[in-house]
Structure formats: structure tokens, C-alpha cells
C-alpha positions in Angstrom: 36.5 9.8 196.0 38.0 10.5 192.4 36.2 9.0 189.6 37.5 5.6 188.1 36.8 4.8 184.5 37.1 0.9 183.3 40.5 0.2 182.0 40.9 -0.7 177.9 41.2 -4.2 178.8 38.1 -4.4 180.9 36.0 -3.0 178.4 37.1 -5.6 176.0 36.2 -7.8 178.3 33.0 -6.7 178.8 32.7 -6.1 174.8 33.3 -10.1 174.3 31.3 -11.2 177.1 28.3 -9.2 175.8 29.3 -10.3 172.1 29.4 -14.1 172.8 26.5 -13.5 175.1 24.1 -11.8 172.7 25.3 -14.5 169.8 24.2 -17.5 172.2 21.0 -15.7 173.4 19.1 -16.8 169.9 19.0 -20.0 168.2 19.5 -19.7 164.7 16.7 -20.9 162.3 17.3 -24.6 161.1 15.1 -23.8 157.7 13.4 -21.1 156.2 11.4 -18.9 158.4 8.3 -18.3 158.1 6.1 -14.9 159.4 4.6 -16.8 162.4 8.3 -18.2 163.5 10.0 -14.5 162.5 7.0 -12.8 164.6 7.3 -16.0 167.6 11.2 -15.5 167.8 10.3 -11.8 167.9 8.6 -12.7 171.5 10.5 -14.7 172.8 14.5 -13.3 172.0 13.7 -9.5 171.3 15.5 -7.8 173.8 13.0 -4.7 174.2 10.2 -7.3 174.9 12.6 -9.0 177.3 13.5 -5.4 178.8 9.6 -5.1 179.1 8.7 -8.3 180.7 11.1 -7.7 183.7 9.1 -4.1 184.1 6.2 -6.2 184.6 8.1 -8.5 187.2 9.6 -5.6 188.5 6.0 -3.6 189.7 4.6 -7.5 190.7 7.3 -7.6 193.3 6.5 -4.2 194.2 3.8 -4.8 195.5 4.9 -7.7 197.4 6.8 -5.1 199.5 3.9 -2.4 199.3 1.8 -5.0 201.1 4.0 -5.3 203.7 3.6 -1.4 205.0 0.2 -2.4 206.2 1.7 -4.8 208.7 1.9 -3.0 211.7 5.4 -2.4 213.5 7.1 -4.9 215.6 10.1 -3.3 217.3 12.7 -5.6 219.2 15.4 -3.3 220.7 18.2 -4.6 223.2 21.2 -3.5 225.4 23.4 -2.9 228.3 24.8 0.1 230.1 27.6 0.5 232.1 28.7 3.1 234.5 31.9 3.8 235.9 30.2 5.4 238.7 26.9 4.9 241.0 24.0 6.7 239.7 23.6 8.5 243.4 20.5 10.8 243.7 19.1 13.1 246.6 15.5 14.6 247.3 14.4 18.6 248.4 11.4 19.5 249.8 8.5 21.0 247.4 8.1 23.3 250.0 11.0 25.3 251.3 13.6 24.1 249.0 15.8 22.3 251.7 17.3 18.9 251.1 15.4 16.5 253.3 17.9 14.9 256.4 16.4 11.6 256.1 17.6 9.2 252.9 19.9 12.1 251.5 21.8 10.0 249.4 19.7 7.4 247.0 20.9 4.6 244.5 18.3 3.4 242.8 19.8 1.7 239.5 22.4 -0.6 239.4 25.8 0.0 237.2 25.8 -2.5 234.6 22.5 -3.4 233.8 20.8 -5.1 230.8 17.3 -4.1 229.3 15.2 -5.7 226.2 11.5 -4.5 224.7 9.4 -5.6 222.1 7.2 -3.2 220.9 3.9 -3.6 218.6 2.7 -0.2 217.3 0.0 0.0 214.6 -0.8 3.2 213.6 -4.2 3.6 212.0 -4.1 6.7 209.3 -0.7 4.7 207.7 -2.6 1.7 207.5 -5.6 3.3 205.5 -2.5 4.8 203.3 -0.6 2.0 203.3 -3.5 0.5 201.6 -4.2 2.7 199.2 -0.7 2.8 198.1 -0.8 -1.0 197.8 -4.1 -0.1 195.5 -2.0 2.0 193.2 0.6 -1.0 193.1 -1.8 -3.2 192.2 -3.0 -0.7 189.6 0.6 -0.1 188.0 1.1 -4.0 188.3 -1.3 -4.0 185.3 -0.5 -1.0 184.0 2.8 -2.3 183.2 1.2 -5.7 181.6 -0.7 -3.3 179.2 2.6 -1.4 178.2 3.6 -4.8 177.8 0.8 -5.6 175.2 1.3 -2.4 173.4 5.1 -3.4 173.5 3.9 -6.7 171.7 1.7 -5.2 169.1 4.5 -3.1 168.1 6.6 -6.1 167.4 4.5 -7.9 165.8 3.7 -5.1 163.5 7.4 -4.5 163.0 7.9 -8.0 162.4 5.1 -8.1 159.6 6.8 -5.0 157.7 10.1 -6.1 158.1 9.5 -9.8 156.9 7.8 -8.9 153.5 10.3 -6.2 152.9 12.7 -8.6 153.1 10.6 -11.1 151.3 10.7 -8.7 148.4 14.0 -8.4 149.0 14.4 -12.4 148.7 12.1 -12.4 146.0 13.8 -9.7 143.4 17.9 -9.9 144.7 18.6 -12.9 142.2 17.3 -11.4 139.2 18.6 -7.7 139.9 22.5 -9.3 139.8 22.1 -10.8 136.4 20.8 -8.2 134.8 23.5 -5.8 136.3 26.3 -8.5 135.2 24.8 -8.1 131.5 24.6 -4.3 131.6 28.0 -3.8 132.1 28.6 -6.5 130.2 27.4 -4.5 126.9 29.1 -1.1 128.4 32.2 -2.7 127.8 31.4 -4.3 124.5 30.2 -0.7 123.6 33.5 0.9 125.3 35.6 -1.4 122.9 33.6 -0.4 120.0 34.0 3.1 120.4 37.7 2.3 120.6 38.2 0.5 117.5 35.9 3.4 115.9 33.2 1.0 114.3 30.1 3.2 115.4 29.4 7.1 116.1 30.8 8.1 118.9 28.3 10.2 119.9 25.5 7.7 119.7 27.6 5.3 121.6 28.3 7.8 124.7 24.0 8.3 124.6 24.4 4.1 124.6 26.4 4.0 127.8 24.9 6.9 129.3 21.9 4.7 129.4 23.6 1.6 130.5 25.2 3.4 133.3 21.5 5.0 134.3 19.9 1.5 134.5 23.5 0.0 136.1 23.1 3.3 139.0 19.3 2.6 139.4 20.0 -1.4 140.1 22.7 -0.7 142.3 20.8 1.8 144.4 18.1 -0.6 144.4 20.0 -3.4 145.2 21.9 -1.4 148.3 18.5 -0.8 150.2 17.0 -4.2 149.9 20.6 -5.7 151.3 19.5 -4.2 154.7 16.1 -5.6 154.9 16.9 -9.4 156.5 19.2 -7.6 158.9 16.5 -5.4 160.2 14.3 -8.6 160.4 17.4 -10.7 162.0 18.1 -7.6 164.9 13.7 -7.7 165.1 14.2 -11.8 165.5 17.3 -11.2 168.3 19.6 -12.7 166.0 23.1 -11.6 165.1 22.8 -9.0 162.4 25.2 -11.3 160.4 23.2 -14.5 160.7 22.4 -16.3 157.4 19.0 -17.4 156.7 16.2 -17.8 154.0 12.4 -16.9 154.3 9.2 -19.4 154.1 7.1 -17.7 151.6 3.3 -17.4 152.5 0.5 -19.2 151.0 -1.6 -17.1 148.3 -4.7 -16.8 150.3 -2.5 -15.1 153.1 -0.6 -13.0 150.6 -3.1 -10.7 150.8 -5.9 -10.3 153.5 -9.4 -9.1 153.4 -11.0 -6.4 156.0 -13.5 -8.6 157.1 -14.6 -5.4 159.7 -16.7 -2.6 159.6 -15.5 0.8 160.8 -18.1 0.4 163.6 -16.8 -3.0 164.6 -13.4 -1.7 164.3 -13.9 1.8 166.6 -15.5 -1.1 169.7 -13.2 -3.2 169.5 -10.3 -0.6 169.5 -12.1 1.2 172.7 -12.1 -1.9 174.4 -9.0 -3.2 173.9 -6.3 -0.7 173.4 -3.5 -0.9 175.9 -3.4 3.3 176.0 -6.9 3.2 176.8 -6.5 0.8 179.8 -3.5 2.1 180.9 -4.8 5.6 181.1 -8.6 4.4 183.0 -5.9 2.7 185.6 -4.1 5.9 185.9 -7.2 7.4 186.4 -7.8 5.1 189.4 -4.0 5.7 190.8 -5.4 9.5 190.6 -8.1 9.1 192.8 -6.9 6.8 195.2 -3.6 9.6 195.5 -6.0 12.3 196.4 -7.7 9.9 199.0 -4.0 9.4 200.4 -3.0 12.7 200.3 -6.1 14.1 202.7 -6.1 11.1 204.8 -2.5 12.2 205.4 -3.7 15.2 206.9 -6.4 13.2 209.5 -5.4 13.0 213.4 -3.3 9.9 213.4 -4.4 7.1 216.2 -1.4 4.9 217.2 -2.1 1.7 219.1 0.6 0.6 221.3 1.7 -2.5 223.2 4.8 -3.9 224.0 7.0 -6.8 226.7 9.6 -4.9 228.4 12.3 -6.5 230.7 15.5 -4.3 232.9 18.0 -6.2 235.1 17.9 -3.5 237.6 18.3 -5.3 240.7 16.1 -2.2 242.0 13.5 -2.7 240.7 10.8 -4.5 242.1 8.9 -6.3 238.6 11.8 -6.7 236.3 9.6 -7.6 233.4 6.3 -5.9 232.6 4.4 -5.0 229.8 2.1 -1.8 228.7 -0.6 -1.0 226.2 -1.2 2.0 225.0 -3.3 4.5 222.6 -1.4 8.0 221.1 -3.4 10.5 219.2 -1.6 13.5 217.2 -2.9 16.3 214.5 -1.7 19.3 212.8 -4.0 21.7 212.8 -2.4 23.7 210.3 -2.8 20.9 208.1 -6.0 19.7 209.1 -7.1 22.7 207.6 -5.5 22.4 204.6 -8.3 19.6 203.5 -10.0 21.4 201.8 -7.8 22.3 199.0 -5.7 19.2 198.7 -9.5 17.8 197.5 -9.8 20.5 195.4 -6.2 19.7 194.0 -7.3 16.0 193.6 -10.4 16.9 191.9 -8.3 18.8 189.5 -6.0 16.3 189.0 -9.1 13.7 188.7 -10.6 15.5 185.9 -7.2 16.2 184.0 -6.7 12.1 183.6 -11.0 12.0 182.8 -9.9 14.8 179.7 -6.3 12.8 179.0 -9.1 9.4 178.9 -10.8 11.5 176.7 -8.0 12.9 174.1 -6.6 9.4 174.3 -9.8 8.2 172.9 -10.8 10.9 170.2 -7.1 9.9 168.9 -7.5 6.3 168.7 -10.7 6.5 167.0 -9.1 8.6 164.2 -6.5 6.3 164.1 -9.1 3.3 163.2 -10.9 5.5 160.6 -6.7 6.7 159.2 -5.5 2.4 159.4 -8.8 1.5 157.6 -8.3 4.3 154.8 -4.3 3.0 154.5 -5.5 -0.3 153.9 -8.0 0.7 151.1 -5.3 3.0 149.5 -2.4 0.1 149.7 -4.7 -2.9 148.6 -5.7 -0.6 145.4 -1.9 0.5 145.1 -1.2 -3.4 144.8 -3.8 -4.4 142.7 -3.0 -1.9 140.6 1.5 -2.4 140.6 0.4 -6.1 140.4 -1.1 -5.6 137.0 1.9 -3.2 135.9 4.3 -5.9 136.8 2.2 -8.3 135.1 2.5 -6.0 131.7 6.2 -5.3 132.1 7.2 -9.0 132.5 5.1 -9.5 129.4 7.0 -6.6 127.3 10.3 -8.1 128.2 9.6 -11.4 127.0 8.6 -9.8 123.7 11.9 -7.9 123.5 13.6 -11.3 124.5 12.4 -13.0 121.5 12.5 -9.9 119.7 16.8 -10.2 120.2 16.5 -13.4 119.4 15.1 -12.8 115.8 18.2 -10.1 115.2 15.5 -7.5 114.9 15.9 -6.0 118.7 19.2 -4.1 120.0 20.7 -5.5 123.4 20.1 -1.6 124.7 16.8 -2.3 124.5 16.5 -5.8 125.6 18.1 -4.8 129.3 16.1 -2.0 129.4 12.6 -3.8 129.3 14.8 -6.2 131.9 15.4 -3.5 134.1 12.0 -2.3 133.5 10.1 -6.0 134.2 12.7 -5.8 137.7 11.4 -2.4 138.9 7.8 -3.3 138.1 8.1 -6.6 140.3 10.1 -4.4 142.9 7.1 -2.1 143.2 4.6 -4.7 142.9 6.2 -6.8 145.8 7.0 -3.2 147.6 3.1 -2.4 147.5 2.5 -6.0 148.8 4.8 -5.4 152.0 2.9 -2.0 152.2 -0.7 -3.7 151.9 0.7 -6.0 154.9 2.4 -3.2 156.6 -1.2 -1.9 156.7 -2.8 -4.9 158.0 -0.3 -5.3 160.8 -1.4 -1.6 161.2 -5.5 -2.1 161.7 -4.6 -5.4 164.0 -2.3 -3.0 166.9 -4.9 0.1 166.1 -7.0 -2.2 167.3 -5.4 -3.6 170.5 -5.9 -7.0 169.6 -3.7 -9.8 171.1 -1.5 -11.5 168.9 -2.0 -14.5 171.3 -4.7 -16.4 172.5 -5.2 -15.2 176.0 -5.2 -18.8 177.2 -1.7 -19.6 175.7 0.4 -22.4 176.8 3.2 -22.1 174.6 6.6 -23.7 176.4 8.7 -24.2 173.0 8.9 -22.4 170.1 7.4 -24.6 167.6 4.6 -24.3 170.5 4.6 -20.4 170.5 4.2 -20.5 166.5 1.2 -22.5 166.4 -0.3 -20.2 168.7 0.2 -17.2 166.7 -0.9 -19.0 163.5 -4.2 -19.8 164.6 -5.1 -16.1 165.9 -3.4 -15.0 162.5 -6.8 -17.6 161.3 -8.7 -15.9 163.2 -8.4 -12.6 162.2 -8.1 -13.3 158.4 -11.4 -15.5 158.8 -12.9 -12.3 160.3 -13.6 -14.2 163.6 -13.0 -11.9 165.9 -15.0 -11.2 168.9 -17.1 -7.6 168.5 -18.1 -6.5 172.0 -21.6 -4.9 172.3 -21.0 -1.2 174.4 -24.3 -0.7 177.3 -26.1 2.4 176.4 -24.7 5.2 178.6 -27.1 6.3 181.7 -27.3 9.9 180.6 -25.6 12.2 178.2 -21.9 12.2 178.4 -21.1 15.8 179.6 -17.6 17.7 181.1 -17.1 18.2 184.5 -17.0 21.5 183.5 -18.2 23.4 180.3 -14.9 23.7 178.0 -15.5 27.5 177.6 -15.9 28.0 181.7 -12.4 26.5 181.9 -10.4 28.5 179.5 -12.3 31.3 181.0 -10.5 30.5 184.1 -7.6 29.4 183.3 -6.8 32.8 181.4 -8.0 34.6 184.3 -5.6 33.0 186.3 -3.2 33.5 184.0 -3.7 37.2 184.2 
């Protein structure tokens, strides 16, 4: 075999058909979008959730075929033999080793003969791991549907950043390209002046110097919000080129109120995190592996029965059946038991102390989301106020200018100003939301109701919007946590264990 690598022309062909593929795989938005439809089309076109989804599918059918190993064997085995010659057999006696006179020549099987079976065999130690195998199946079967959720809570909060950055973007864009049309505007009214010699030369450099600052700072500025709907459109599964306009929120959801307490937060966030889940399943995957791996090492019992037919015209039943029962061990490796359950023990306790970590880590994520969100609702209140000030000074320059008593330098400066301050006021707003999106996936909260019907996408936006209701409204369910038995301690005191894992180590 020598390797064979696609032609040119088959890779364009495989580069359209993915193009015009990819271009037809989301419908573009009839009207502006809004942060439920951007974060709905999200689910339903991205192609990492998509990629997800069929992960989920793909474990669920697993386990149709996992379930099957506990059926037990059913054999069904045919043929037919031919000899060019008769199978001719003779006899000796067990005592002196002579042939016996009588009958020294035998044929006891014909030359062409036909035989058929059908065999049941059920052994008992692969049934009992069959189904614990078909447990851990089960196990990764929703394991997968909580990477899924993760999957989703990532998207959504990607969604939620990416829409108000380019909401910003929306939002500042048509008043950025005016004022960079009058900057250089007066750069080359001061670049004709300086030829004609009608003012000092070296204050009209320090004039277009500054022009040119302002000009660089609006470009730059300009440059990273162009980016920000085509982050959102590749987020939506649309063509990065796809033209579309945004749906501006109302003011009461332009910016959310914690409605939680850091306790409420921490319960909900152990309860529902998908890493939390997903690791107390792999805990159970853990277990029921060492269970598999010593009943692996258990005398095996194989029940037996089978219909058996042979044309051998010698024979006097030509069809019979037979049960049977078949026992077999290793003692070698039934006495290996003991430490493969000392090995699953191990392993046991390493997924209780990866539970643990998990946990410790998700809790400081709460307390580190809740402190973001303080920090970037104060960083808006406060840009919001700046902005506030800076729109007012340009006004005043404005009508300054148009009393002759202002210079244009100035005038475009306080623009430029009043443009930034709105930038930074509407960046601190898509931070504040960023960190809202934030405390809703720290806390492992569905972005859908879990009794969702949505079959449309109009459907699937409703949906979202009323949980979005719910969580502004602070309605969210706050489960109560039973008091533990007894003190929660280690399997094994945290100094014991380093003491032996260094001692092992030496």
C-alpha cells in the first residue's frame, strides 16, 4: 500500500461542498437580533454544540450494544465434508497389543456427510460483567449529557459577551467615522496652511501631531470593534460575512441585579454544576470497574446446551441434543484478589479527592464570579457617569465653535473624547454582562427550562427569554442541603498519605 493524497481538484471539491454546505446550514436573521435569538441560534446551528449532541447520541447507542453482551451466546454452525477416501479403522487388544482377527477392518463414517448444531452457552461471571459494564454505559450516557450542559453554558455565556461587544460596537461605529472624516478634514486644511505660510510652522506640526494622535486612536479603535459581529455571527453558525443588525435590550435588562446571596449561590452551584455531576458519575464508573475487574478473576460457570444433527448414515440417532455445565479458574489469578481491591480502593478514593478538588474549586469560583460582578457593576456606574460628563463638555465646545470663541483642534478633541468615554462606558456594560453570564454557568444553571418543547426557533427564543425572567426576577430555585450524618473526614489522614507516598517514592 503506498499512501494516496486527494488530488487538487478533489479538494476543491470538497472545499465548495463544505462552503455551500456550511452557508445553507443557518438561516440568516430576517430583522435585528436580539440576545435571546443570538443565544437560541447559538443552540441550535453552533457546530461545537452540534459536535456535542451526537457525543451524547453516540454513548446512548452504546449502550444499546453494551446491553446486548448480557445475552447469552447462540451459536449456529454448519457444514459438509468430503473424503476422497473411506475413513477405514482397525482395533488392538489392551492386553497384548495384537490386532484383534475378528472385524479388522471398520468404517464407521460415511464420505460425504453433512452436520449442523445450535449451541446456547451462557456463561455466568461475563454476565455479572457484562452488566456492570452496561452500568458504566449507562453512567457515561449521562455523563456525556452533562458535558453537554457545560457545553451549553459556555455558549450562552459566549453568546452574552460577544452580543454586547458587538452591541457597543453597533452603538459607537457611526459616530467614530464622522469624527475621523472631520479630523483629517482639518489636517489637511492645516497642511494647506502651513503651505501657503499663514501660521507658525511649528505650532501647526504640534496641530497635526495631535490630529494624527486622535486620527491613530479612532482607527485603532474602530479596527477591534469591526471584528465583534463576526465573532457573534461564527458564535450564531452564520457565515462570518453575513450582514445583520442587533435588537437593543430593554433598560431594565441593560443591567441586572444579583438577586443571590453567596450562600444561595455556593448550593446551587454544588448541586448543579455539570463537573460536579460528571465527576460523582465517574466516581460510580470507578467502583463498578473494580467490581469488574475482581469478578474477572472468579471461577467462571458456563452453562451449556445445544441441537445437534450429522448425516452419518452410521450412526444410529442422527439428531440429538446435550446440556451441559463447564467450570474453569486461574489460580494464579484467583489469588491476585486481593490487590486488584486494593488497586480499586485506590482508584475509588483518588475520584472521592478529584470530587473533592472539583468542589473546593467551584466554590472559589462563586465567591471570584460574585466579586467580578461587584467590581464591573461599580466600573459601569462609574464610566457611565464619565461618559455622561464628556458628552456634556463636547456640547459646550460645540457651541463654544459656534460663537468663534473655540478652535476646531479643540472642538474634535472633546469629540474624540465624548467617543472614548461612550466606548468605555458601553465596554464596562458588556463587561458587567460578561459577568452576569459568568455567575449564571458558575452556577450550573440551565439556560432552558428542563421541560422544554421548543420545535422552531421563534419557539426556542421564548423559552430562553422566560428563564432569562427568571433569573433577573431572582426566582430561582435554592435547594436546601440534609445535614451530613457525621463529620466529613478522608479516607485517610492527608499527612499518612504523603508519608507514604514519599516512602514509596524512596
Amino acid at each position: 500500500m503506498k499512501p494516496e493524497p486527494f488530488t487538487v481538484e478533489e479538494n476543491l471539491a470538497r472545499a465548495a461542498a463544505d462552503r455551500a454546505t456550511l452557508r445553507a446550514y443557518s438561516p440568516k436573521p430576517t430583522g435585528p437580533v436580539s440576545l435571546e435569538e443570538a443565544q437560541a441560534r447559538a443552540l441550535a446551528y453552533n457546530l461545537d454544540h452540534r459536535l456535542q449532541m451526537f457525543n451524547a447520541l453516540l454513548q446512548d447507542r452504546q449502550l444499546d450494544l453494551t446491553r446486548l453482551d448480557m445475552l447469552p451466546n447462540l451459536t449456529a454452525n454448519a457444514g459438509y465434508v468430503s473424503r476422497n477416501k473411506e475413513l477405514v479403522s482397525s482395533s488392538a487388544s489392551y492386553l497384548t497389543g495384537d490386532m484383534v482377527p475378528s472385524n479388522f477392518e471398520n468404517v464407521s463414517v460415511d464420505r460425504e456427510r453433512t452436520f449442523a448444531d445450535l449451541t446456547l452457552s451462557w456463561n455466568i461471571i461475563d454476565f455479572g460483567v457484562s452488566y456492570l459494564q452496561a452500568k458504566q454505559q449507562a453512567d457515561r450516557v449521562i455523563i456525556a449529557q452533562e458535558q453537554r450542559r457545560r457545553v451549553i453554558n459556555n455558549i450562552f455565556q459566549q453568546v452574552q459577551t460577544a452580543y454586547w461587544t458587538a452591541l457597543s460596537s453597533e452603538r459607537v461605529m457611526p459616530r467614530i467615522r464622522p469624527i475621523i472624516k472631520e479630523a483629517r478634514r482639518a489636517l489637511a486644511q492645516s497642511r494647506a496652511a502651513g503651505a501657503e505660510r499663514s501660521q507658525d510652522p511649528a505650532e501647526a506640526l504640534r496641530y497635526q501631531r495631535s490630529l494624527m494622535e486622535m486620527i491613530q486612536q479612532l482607527e485603532a479603535v474602530e479596527e477591534q470593534l469591526a471584528v465583534a459581529k463576526t465573532q457573534l455571527a461564527q458564535l450564531m453558525g452564520l457565515p462570518p460575512d453575513t450582514s445583520y443588525r442587533l435588537a437593543p435590550p430593554t433598560g431594565r435588562q441593560a443591567t441586572p441585579r444579583l438577586k443571590l446571596s453567596i450562600d444561595d449561590m455556593e448550593r446551587i452551584a454544588l448541586v448543579n454544576r455539570p463537573e460536579l455531576r460528571e465527576e460523582a458519575y465517574n466516581g460510580r464508573v470507578v467502583l463498578n470497574e473494580g467490581r469488574r475487574a475482581i469478578l474477572r478473576l472468579v471461577p467462571g460457570v458456563t452453562l451449556l446446551a445445544s441441537l445437534n444433527y450429522d448425516s452419518n448414515s452410521y450412526l444410529r440417532f442422527n439428531d440429538w441434543s446435550e446440556v451441559g455445565a463447564r467450570l474453569a479458574a486461574s489460580v494464579v489469578r484467583v489469588a491476585s484478589i486481593p490487590g486488584v481491591a486494593k488497586l480499586g480502593d485506590v482508584q475509588l478514593e483518588i475520584a472521592d479527592y478529584r470530587r473533592h478538588a472539583m468542589t473546593m474549586a467551584v466554590i472559589a469560583q462563586v465567591q471570584i464570579s460574585a466579586r467580578q460582578y461587584a467590581i464591573a457593576r461599580n466600573t459601569y456606574e462609574r464610566a457611565h457617569e464619565m461618559a455622561q460628563i464628556n458628552r456634556n463638555i463636547a456640547n459646550l465646545q460645540a457651541n463654544t465653535q459656534e460663537a468663534e470663541t473655540g478652535s476646531d483642534l479643540d472642538v474634535i478633541r472633546e469629540k474624540v473624547n465624548a467617543v472614548l468615554a461612550d466606548l468605555r462606558s458601553n465596554r464596562a456594560q458588556a463587561d458587567l454582562q460578561s459577568a452576569d453570564g459568568n455567575i449564571f454557568a458558575t452556577l450550573g444553571i440551565d439556560p432552558l427550562p428542563a421541560d422544554v418543547k421548543a420545535a422552531t426557533l421563534p419557539e426556542l427564543v421564548e423559552a430562553i427569554r422566560q428563564r432569562r425572567q427568571q433569573w433577573r426576577e431572582g426566582r430561582i430555585p435554592v435547594p436546601v442541603l440534609p445535614a451530613p450524618q457525621a463529620p466529613a473526614q478522608p479516607a485517610q489522614p492527608i499527612p499518612a498519605m504523603a508519608a507514604t507516598i514519599a516512602s514509596n517514592a524512596k
